[in-house]
VOGU-3710 file (C-alpha; in Angstrom, 3 decimals, decimal comma):
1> xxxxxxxxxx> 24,124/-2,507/50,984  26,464/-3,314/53,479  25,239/-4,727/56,884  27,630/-4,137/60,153  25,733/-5,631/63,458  25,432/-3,357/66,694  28,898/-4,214/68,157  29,184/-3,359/72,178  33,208/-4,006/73,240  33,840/-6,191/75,932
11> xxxxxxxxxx> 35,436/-3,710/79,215  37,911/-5,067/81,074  38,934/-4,327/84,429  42,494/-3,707/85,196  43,322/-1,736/88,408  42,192/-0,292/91,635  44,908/2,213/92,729  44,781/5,664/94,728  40,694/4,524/95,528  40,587/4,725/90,997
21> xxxxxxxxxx> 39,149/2,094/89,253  40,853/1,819/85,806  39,371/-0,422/83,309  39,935/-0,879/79,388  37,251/-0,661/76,584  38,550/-3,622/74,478  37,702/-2,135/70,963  41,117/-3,916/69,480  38,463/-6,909/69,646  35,930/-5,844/67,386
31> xxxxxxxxxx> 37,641/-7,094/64,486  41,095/-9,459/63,467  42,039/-6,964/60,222  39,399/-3,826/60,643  40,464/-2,745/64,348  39,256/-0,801/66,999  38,220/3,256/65,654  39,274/2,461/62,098  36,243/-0,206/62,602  34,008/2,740/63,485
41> xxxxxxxxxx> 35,574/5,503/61,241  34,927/3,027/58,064  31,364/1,886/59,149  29,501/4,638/57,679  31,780/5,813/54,713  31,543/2,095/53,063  27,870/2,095/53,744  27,976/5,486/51,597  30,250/4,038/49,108  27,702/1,635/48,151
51> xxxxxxxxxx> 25,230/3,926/47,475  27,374/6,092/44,956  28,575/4,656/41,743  32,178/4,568/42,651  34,677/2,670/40,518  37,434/2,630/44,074  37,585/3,862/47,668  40,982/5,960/48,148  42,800/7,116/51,163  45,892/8,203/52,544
61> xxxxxxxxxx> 48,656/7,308/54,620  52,117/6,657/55,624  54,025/3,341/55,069  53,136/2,186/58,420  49,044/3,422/58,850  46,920/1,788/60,699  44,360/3,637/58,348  45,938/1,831/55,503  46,393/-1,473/56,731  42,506/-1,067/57,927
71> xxxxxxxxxx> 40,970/0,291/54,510  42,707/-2,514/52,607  41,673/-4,772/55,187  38,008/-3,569/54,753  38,416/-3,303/50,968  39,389/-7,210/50,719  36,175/-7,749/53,568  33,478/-6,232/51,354  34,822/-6,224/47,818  35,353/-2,847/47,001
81> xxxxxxxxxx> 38,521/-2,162/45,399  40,663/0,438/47,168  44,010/2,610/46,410  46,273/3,805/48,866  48,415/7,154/48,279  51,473/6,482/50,348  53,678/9,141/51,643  57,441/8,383/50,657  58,563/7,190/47,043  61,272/5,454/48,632
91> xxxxxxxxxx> 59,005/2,236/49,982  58,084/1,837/46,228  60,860/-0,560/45,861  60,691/-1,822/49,803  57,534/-2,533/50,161  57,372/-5,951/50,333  59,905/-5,668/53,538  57,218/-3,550/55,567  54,786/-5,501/57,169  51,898/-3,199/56,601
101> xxxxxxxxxx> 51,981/-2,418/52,927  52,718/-6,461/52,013  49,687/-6,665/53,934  47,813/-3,711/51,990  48,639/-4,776/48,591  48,012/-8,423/49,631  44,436/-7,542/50,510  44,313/-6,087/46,992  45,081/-2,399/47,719  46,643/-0,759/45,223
111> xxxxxxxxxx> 49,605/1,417/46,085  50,943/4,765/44,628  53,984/6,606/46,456  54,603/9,763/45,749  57,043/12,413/47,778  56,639/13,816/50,642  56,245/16,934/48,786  53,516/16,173/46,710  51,874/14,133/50,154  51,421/17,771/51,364
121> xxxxxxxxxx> 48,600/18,713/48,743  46,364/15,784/50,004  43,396/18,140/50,747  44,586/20,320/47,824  41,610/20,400/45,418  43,749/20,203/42,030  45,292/17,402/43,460  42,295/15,402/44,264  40,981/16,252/40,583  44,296/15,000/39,327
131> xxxxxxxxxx> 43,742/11,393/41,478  40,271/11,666/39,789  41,590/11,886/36,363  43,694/8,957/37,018  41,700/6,549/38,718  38,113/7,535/38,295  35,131/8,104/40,088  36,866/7,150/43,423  35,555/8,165/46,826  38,139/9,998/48,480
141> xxxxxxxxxx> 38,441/9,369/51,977  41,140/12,150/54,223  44,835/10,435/55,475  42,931/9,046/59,133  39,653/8,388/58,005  38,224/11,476/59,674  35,100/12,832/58,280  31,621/13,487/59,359  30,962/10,126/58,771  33,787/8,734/60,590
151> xxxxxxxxxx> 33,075/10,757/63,813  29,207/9,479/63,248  30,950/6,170/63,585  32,972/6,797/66,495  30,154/8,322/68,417  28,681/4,696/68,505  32,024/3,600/70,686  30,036/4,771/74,001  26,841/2,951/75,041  24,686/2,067/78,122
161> xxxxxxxxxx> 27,639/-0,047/79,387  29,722/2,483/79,459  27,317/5,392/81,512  28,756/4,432/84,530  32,244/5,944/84,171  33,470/9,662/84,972  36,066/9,728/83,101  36,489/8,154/79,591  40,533/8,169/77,717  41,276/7,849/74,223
171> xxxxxxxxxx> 44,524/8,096/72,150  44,533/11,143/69,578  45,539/11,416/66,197  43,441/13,532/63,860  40,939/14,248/66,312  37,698/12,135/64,668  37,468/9,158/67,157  37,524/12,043/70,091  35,117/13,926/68,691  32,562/11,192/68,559
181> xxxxxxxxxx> 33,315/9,650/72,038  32,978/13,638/73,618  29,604/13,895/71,430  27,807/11,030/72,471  29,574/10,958/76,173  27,036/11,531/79,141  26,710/15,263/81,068  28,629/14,028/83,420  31,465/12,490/82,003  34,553/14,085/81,321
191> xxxxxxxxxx> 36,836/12,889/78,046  40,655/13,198/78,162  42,498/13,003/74,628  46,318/11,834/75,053  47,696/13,242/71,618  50,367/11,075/69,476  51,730/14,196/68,298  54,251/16,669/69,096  53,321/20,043/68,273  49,094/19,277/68,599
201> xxxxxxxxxx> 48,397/22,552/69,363  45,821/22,376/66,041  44,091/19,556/67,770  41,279/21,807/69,889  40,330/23,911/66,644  40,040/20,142/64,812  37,958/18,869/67,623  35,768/21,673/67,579  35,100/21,253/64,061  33,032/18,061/64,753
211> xxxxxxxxxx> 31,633/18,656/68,015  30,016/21,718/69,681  30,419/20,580/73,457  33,313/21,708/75,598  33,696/18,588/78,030  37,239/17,510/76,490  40,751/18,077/77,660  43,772/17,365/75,899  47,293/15,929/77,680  49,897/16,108/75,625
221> xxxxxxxxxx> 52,742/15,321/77,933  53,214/11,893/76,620  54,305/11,596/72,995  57,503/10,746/74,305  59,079/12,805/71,147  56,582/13,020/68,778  54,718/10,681/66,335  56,046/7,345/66,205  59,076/8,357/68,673  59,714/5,660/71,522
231> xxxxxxxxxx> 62,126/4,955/74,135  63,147/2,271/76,546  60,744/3,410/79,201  58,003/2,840/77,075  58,672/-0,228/75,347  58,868/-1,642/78,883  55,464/-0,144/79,964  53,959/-1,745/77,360  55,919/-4,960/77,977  54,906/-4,916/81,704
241> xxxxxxxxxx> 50,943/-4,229/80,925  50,795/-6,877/78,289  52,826/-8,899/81,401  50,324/-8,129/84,037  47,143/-7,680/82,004  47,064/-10,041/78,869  46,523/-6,838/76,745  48,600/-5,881/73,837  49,537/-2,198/73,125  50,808/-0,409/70,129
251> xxxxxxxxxx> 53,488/1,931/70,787  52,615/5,075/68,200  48,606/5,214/70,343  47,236/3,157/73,002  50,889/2,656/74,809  51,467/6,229/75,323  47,783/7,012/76,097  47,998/4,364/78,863  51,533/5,449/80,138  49,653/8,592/80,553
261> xxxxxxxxxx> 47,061/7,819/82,011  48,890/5,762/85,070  50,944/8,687/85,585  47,926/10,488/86,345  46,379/8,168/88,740  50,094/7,759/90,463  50,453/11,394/90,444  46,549/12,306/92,083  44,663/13,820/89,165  41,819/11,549/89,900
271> xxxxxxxxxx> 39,955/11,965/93,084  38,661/9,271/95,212  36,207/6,735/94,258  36,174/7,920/90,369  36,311/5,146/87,771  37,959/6,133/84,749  37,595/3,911/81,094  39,968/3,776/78,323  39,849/2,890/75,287  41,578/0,670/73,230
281> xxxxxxxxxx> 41,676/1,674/69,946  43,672/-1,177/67,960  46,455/-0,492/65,789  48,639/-3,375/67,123  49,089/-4,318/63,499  51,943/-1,637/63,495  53,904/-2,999/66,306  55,591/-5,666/63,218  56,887/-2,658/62,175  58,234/-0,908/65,513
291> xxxxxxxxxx> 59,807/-4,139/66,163  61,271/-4,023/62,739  62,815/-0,570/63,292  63,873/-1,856/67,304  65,400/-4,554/66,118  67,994/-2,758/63,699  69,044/-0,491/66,621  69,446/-3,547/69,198  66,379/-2,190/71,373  64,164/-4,454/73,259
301> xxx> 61,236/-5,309/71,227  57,567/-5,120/71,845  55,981/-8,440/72,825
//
């Protein structure tokens, strides 16, 4: 069986501003390849791989997933052979120019890209039995990594180092690593989810599928578009922090998560003498690509 050792993340302290203490749970450190809440969202579904007589591990994703890039990461880690259902048959023939599939299928991933179409039956239950007939007895993890498992994973984020703190911040995506931060999170700390998405109005039913507690509230000001959307204001926040703090950002998560959060603490959410954590959740593997896509409209690029 697979071993993974008690990992507490460093926490960094960045600020003092307003009478707020901001400081940064450095989970992008846990790993070089498995980072940040894909570390914890994997953690428990390989464990329960290895108890199951599965022939491959597959998952889901776009061409640019930090899920993707981390389950072929972990695949290559442990030995377990995994498959990666890509949204968009067009990067079929590209894929060796984007960064994070050459890194996928270089970690031994194997890669099938189907339409956009088809990507929409992903939970569909003939479709799964189809990948089943195909590949074999696989173990079928959901596009994100979010399952039970995965928020058991992410509940293990928070520990005794962290009980000090009234506030804790996390990027959201498909609502797992939330969950487990707002189920193992203190009575008296309050959680604050910044989603990457647009329209995330599903995001409070998902959440509530995985915890039963109410101490969560979602901001979703700051998606600055939508889902991978950027603009020039937030390229050069995350320039600026990784200027001022040593700490790189990705711009699709943790960028817009802490552009939120400072706006917050300029604008007087916080009241005195709170100290508020955030955490850093990894996925700094896509900025290759965001630079990629920068570069072709002659934007300044992430650092």
């Amino acid at each position: 069986m697979i071993q993974f050792p008690e990992i507490n993340s460093k926490i960094q302290f960045l600020k003092k501003e307003k009478e707020v203490e901001l400081h940064l749970l450095r989970e992008d450190l846990i790993h070089p390849t498995i980072s940040g809440n894909k570390f914890r969202k994997l953690k428990y579904n390989l464990i329960e791989f290895t108890k199951g007589n599965y022939s491959a591990l597959l998952t889901f994703g776009g061409a640019y997933s930090n899920h993707i890039s981390a389950t072929a990461a972990a695949g290559k880690e442990f030995k377990i052979p995994t498959i990666g259902i890509i949204r968009g048959e067009e990067f079929e023939l590209k894929f060796p120019e984007n960064p994070t599939l050459k890194f996928a299928k270089n970690c031994g991933m194997k890669l099938k890209f189907i339409s956009r179409e088809q990507y929409k039956n992903k939970t569909n239950p003939d479709f799964l039995d189809q990948l089943k007939s195909e590949f074999g007895e696989i173990y079928i993890l959901p596009e994100g990594g979010t399952n039970h498992l995965a928020v058991e994973g992410c509940e293990e984020i928070l520990n005794q180092q962290t009980k000090e703190f009234d506030y804790i911040c996390c990027a959201v995506g498909t609502g797992g690593t939330i969950s487990g931060i707002i189920n193992s999170a203190k009575k008296h700390q309050k959680i604050i989810g910044f989603p990457a998405l647009k329209d995330s109005d599903f995001l409070n039913d998902e959440i509530k599928n995985w915890t039963g507690r109410s101490n969560f509230m979602l901001v979703s000001d700051y998606h600055f578009g939508g889902y991978a959307k950027v603009n020039p204001e937030l390229i050069d926040f995350i320039n600026e922090f990784k200027d001022q703090f040593d700490v790189t950002l990705d711009a699709v998560y943790t960028g817009k998560m802490m552009f939120g959060l400072d706006q917050l603490i300029k604008n007087g959410f916080f009241s005195s003498n709170t100290k508020v954590l955030a955490v850093h959740t990894g996925g700094i593997q896509g900025n290759e690509g965001m630079n990629q896509k920068l570069n072709k409209r002659n934007k300044t690029l992430i650092l």
